[in-house]
C-alpha positions as CSV (number, residue, x, y, z in Angstrom):
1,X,30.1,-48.9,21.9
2,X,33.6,-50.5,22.2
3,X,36.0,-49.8,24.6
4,X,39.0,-49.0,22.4
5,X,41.0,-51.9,23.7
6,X,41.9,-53.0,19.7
7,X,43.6,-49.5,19.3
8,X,45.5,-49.6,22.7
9,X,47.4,-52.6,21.0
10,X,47.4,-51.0,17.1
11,X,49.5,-48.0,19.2
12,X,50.3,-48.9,22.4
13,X,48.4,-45.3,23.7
14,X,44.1,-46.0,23.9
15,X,43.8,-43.4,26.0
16,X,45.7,-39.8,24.8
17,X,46.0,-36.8,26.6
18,X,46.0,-33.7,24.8
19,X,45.4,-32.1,21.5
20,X,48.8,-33.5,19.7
21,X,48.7,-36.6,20.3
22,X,45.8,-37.2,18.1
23,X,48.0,-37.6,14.8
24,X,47.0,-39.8,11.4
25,X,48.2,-43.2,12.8
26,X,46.6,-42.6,16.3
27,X,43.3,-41.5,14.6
28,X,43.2,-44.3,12.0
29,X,43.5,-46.7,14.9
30,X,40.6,-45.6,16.7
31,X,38.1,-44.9,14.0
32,X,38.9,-48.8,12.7
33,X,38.0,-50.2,16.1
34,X,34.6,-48.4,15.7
35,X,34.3,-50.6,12.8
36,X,35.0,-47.9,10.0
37,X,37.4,-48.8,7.0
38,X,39.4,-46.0,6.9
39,X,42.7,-44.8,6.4
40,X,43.4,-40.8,7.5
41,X,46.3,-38.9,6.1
42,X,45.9,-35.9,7.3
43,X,44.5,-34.7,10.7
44,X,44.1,-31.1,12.2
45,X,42.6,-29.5,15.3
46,X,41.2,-26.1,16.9
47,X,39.9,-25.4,19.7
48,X,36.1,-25.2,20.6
49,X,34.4,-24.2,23.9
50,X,35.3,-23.4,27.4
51,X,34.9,-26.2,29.7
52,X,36.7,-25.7,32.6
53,X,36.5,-29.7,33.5
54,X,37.6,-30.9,29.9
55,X,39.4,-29.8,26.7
56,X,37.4,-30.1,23.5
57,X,38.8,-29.5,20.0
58,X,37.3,-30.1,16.3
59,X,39.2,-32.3,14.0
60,X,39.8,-31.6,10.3
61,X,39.8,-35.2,8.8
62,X,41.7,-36.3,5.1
63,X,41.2,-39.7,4.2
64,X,43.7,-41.6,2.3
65,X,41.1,-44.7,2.4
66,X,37.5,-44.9,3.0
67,X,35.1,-42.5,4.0
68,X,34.7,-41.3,7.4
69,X,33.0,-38.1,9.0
70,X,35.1,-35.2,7.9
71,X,35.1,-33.9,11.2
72,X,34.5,-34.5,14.8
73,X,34.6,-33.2,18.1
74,X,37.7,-34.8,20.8
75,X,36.6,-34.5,24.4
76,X,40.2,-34.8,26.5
77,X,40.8,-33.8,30.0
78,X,41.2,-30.2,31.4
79,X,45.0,-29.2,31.0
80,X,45.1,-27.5,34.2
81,X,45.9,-30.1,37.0
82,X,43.6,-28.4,39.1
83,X,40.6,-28.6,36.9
84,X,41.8,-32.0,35.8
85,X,41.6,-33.4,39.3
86,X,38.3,-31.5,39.6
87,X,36.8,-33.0,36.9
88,X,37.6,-37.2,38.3
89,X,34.0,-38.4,38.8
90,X,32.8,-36.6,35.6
91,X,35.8,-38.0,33.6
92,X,34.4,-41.4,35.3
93,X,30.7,-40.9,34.6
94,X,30.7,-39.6,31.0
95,X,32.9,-42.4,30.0
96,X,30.9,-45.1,31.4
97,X,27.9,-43.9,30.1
98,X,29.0,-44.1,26.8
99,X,31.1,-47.3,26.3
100,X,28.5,-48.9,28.6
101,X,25.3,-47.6,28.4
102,X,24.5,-44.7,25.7
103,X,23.1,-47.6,23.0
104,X,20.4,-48.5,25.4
105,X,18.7,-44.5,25.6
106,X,16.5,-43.4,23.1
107,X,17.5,-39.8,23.8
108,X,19.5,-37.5,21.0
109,X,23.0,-37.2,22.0
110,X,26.3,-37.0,19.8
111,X,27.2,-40.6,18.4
112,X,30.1,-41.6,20.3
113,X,32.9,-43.3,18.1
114,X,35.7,-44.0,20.4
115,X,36.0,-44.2,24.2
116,X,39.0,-45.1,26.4
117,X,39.6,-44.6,29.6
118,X,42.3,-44.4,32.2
119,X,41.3,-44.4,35.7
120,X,44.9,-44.4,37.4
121,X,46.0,-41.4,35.3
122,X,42.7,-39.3,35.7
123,X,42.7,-39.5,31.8
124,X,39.8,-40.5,28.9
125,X,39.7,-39.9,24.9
126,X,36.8,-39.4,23.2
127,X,35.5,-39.2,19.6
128,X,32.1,-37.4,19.2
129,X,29.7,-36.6,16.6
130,X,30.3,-33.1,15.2
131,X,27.2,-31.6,15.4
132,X,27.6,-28.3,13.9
133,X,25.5,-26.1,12.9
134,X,23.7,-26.7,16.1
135,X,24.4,-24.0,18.4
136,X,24.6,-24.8,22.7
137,X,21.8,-22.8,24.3
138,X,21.9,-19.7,26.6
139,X,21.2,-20.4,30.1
140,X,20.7,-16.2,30.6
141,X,18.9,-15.7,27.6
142,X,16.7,-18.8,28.1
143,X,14.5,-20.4,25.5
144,X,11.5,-20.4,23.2
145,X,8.5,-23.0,24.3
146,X,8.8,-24.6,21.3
147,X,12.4,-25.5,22.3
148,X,11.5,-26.3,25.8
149,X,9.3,-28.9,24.7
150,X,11.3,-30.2,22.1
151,X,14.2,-30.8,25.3
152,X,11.6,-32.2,27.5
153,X,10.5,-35.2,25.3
154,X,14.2,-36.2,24.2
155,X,15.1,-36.6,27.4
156,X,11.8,-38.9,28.0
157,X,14.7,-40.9,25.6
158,X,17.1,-41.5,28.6
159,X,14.3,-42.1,31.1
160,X,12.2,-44.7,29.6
161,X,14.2,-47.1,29.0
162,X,15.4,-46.9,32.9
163,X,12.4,-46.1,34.3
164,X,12.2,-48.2,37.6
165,X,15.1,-50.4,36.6
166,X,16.8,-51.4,39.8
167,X,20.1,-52.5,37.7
168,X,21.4,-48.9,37.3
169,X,21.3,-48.7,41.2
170,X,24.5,-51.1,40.1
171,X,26.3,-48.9,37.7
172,X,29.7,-48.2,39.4
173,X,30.3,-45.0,37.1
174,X,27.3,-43.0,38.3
175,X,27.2,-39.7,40.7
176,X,25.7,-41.5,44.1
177,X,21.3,-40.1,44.3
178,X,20.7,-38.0,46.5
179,X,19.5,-40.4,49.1
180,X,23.5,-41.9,49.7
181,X,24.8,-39.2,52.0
182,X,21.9,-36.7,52.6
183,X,23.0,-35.6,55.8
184,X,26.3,-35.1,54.7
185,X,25.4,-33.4,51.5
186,X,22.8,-31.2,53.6
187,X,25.9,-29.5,55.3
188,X,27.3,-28.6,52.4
189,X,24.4,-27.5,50.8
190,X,23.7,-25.2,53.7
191,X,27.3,-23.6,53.7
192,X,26.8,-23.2,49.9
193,X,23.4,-21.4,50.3
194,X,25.0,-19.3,53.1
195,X,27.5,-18.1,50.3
196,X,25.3,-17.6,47.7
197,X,22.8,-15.6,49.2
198,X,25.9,-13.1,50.5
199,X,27.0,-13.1,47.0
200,X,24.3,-12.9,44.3
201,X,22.1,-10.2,43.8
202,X,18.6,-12.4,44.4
203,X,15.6,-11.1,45.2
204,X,13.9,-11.2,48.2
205,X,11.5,-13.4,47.7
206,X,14.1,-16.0,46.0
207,X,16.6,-15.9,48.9
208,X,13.4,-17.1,51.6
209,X,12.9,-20.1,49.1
210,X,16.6,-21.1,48.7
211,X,17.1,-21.0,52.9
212,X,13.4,-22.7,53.4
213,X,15.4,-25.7,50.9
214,X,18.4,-25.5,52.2
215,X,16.5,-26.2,55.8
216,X,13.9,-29.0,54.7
217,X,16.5,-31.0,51.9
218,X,16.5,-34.1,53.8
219,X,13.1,-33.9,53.7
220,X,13.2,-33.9,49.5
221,X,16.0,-36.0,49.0
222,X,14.7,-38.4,50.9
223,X,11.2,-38.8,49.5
224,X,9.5,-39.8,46.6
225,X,11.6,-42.6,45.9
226,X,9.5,-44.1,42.8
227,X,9.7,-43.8,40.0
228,X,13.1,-43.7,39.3
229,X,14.8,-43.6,36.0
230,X,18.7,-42.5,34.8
231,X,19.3,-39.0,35.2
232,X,21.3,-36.5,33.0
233,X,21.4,-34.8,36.3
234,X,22.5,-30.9,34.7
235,X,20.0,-31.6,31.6
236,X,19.9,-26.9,31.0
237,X,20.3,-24.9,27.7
238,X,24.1,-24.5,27.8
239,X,24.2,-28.4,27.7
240,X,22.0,-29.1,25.3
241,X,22.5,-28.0,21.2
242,X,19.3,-27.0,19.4
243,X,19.2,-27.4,15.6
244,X,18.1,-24.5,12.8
245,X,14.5,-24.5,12.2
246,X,13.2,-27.4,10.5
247,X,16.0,-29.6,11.3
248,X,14.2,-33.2,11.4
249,X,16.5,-33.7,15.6
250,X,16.0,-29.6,17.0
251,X,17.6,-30.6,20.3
252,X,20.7,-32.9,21.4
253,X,22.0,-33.6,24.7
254,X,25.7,-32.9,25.6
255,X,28.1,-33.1,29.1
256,X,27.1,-36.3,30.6
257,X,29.2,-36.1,33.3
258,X,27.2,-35.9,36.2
259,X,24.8,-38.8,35.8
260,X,22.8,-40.0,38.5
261,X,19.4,-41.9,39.1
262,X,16.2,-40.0,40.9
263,X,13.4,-38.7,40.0
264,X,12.9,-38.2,36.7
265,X,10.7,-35.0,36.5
266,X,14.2,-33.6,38.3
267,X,16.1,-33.1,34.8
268,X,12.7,-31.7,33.5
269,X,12.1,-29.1,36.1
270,X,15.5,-28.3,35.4
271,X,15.0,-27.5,31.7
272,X,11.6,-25.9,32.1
273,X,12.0,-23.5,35.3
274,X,15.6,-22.7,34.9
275,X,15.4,-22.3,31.2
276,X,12.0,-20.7,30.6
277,X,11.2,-16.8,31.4
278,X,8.9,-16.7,33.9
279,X,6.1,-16.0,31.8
280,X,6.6,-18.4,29.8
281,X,7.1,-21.2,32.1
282,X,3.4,-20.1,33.6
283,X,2.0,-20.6,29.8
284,X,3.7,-24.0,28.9
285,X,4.9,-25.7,31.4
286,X,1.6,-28.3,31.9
287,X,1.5,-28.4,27.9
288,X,5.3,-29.5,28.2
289,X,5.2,-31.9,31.1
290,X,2.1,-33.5,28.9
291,X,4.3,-33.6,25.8
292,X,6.6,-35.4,28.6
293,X,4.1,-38.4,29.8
294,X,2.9,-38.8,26.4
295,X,6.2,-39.7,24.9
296,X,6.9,-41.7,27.9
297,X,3.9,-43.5,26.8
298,X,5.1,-44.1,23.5
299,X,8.6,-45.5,24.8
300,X,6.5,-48.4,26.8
301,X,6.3,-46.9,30.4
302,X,2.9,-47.9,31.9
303,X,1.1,-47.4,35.0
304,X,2.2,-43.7,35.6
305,X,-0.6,-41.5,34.6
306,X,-0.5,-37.5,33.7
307,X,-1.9,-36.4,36.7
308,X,1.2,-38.2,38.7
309,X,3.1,-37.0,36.4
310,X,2.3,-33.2,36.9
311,X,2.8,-33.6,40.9
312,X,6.3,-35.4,40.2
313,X,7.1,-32.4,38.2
314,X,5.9,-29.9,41.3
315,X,8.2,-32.3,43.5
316,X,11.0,-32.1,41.3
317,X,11.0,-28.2,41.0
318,X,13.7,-28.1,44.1
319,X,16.0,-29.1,41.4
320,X,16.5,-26.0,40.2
321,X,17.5,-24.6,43.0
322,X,19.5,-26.8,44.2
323,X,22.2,-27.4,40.7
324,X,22.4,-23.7,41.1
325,X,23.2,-23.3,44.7
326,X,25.9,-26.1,44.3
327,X,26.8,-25.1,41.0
328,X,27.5,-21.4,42.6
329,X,29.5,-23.1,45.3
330,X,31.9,-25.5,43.0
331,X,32.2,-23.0,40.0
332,X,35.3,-20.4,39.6
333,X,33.2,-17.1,39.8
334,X,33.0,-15.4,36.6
335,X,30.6,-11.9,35.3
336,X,28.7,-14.3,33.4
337,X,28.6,-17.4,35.9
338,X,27.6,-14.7,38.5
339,X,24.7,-13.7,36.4
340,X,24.1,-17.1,35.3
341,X,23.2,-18.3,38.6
342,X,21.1,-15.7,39.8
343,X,18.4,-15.9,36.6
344,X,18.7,-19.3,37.3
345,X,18.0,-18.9,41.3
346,X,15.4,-16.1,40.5
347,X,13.5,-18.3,37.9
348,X,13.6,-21.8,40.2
349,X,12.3,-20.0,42.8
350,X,9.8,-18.5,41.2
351,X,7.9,-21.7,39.9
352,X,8.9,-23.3,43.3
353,X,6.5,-20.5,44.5
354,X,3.6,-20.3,41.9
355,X,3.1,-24.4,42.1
356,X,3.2,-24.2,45.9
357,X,6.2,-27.3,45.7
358,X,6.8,-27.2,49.5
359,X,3.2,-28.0,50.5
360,X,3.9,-31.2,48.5
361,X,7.2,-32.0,51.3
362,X,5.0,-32.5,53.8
363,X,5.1,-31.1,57.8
């Protein structure tokens, strides 16, 4: 990945801002410093998603030399200075991760082909992979098994390569774990569970789980230090894009912007209990956490067997709950967000329950 730093002086402007400032000239610049031999003549955008931390749009691309993708996907900041200043450490994170780091993972994610940043003016530019027709998945709706899976062992792609690697502890772009400021990050998750349970329509049973967390976190964010691997850290359907059938890569993973380091099994509980019904979680989840160890396997990781595996995945299941509580708390409240988190909430707690994950934080 390069930093961009060629186009800068082609332009004088690495990093752009919005939409229209992306003309032929700046475009040209930046797809030749990925090492394409291009000329474009023509350039045109629209709008695609609704990110409230970013601005995305998909380019149009004529060439009046070479051959380049004919479109791709430019990740700016959020036009609202609110959102913008909001969005800082993700801005920060997804950068880093890929102008220094996304060539190490073996995981399916978009090919990055330009990325600049600019800390002092909370701006960044970046050139994605257009990966239409894959279609972003529905946290309400949830997923097939077969999909679940599919998530589950490309993001034993990220992890591998990290697992137990005490230089990403180093990385200066990543989210702190969870083990930086727990005390500090206990309060807040305790004011944000207070909110959400007055808020969202949980049941019962879900709300004495989300408290009985909210009281023991230290106590998970704390343990189980090993093993430890690079963490997508929101790895659910609506960030990931899953291909038509038959497509020879069904699932890539978007929004890196909270990246952190932990457990592993964190960004899979994530995926399976948050993004699987209920009953199917209880029919797949062991056949997808196997699916899990086994391609760790294949990716070199050694000395971790399926059985530690499974209870890493039990451990991890507080994940759920916790992105959602937090997520609740940081998010502008909207029908679908509001319905969003409670599935989520309802499903986390749910598997938090059947695999009896608090017997496994001790006294």
């Amino acid at each position: 990945m390069k930093e961009g730093n060629s186009v800068g002086e082609l332009t004088g402007q690495a990093v752009v801002d919005t939409v229209d400032d992306i003309d032929s000239r700046w475009l040209t610049a930046a797809l030749t410093s990925s090492g394409l031999d291009v000329a474009v003549g023509a350039v045109s955008a629209e709008r695609v998603g609704t990110g409230q931390m970013g601005s995305c749009f998909r380019l149009q691309i004529e060439y009046a030399h070479g051959d380049g993708p004919a479109t791709l996907i430019a990740k700016l900041p959020a036009s609202e200075a609110d959102s913008r200043a909001a969005g800082t450490l993700g801005y920060r994170c997804e950068t880093g991760f890929y102008s220094e780091f996304a060539h190490r993972v073996s995981a399916r994610l978009p090919r990055c082909h330009y990325v600049a940043a600019d800390p002092a003016a909370n701006a960044f530019t970046l050139l994605l992979e257009d990966l239409a027709p894959a279609e972003a998945g529905d946290q309400i709706a949830g997923c097939s098994t077969e999909q679940a899976l599919a998530a589950a062992v490309n993001v034993a792609g990220l992890h591998a390569p990290t697992w137990n690697d005490e230089s990403i502890r180093t990385l200066e772009w990543l989210i702190p774990d969870l083990t930086a400021m727990p005390e500090f990050t206990g309060e807040l998750l305790a004011n944000a569970t207070a909110q959400f349970l007055e808020q969202k329509p949980v049941q019962p049973s879900t709300a004495q789980v989300l408290q009985q967390f909210s009281d023991r976190f230290a106590q998970w964010a704390t343990g189980r230090r090993t093993p430890f691997a690079l963490l997508h850290g929101d790895y659910r359907l609506d960030n990931l894009l899953f291909a038509p059938p038959g497509a020879p890569e069904p699932v890539i993973a978007v929004d890196w912007q909270v990246m952190s380091s932990g457990s592993p099994l964190r960004d899979v509980t994530l995926l399976v209990a948050c993004g699987l019904s209920v009953t199917d979680r209880r029919a797949a989840e062991r056949d997808i956490v196997a699916a899990y160890h086994q391609r760790l396997l294949e990716l070199g990781v050694t000395g971790y067997d399926a059985e530690t595996c499974w209870e890493d995945y039990r451990y991890a299941l507080f994940q759920g709950v916790f992105i959602t509580v937090l997520g609740a708390f940081v998010s502008q409240a909207t029908e679908r967000g509001d319905r969003m988190f409670t599935v989520m909430a309802d499903r986390a707690a749910a598997a938090i329950t059947d695999l009896d994950a608090f017997a496994l934080l001790g006294s």
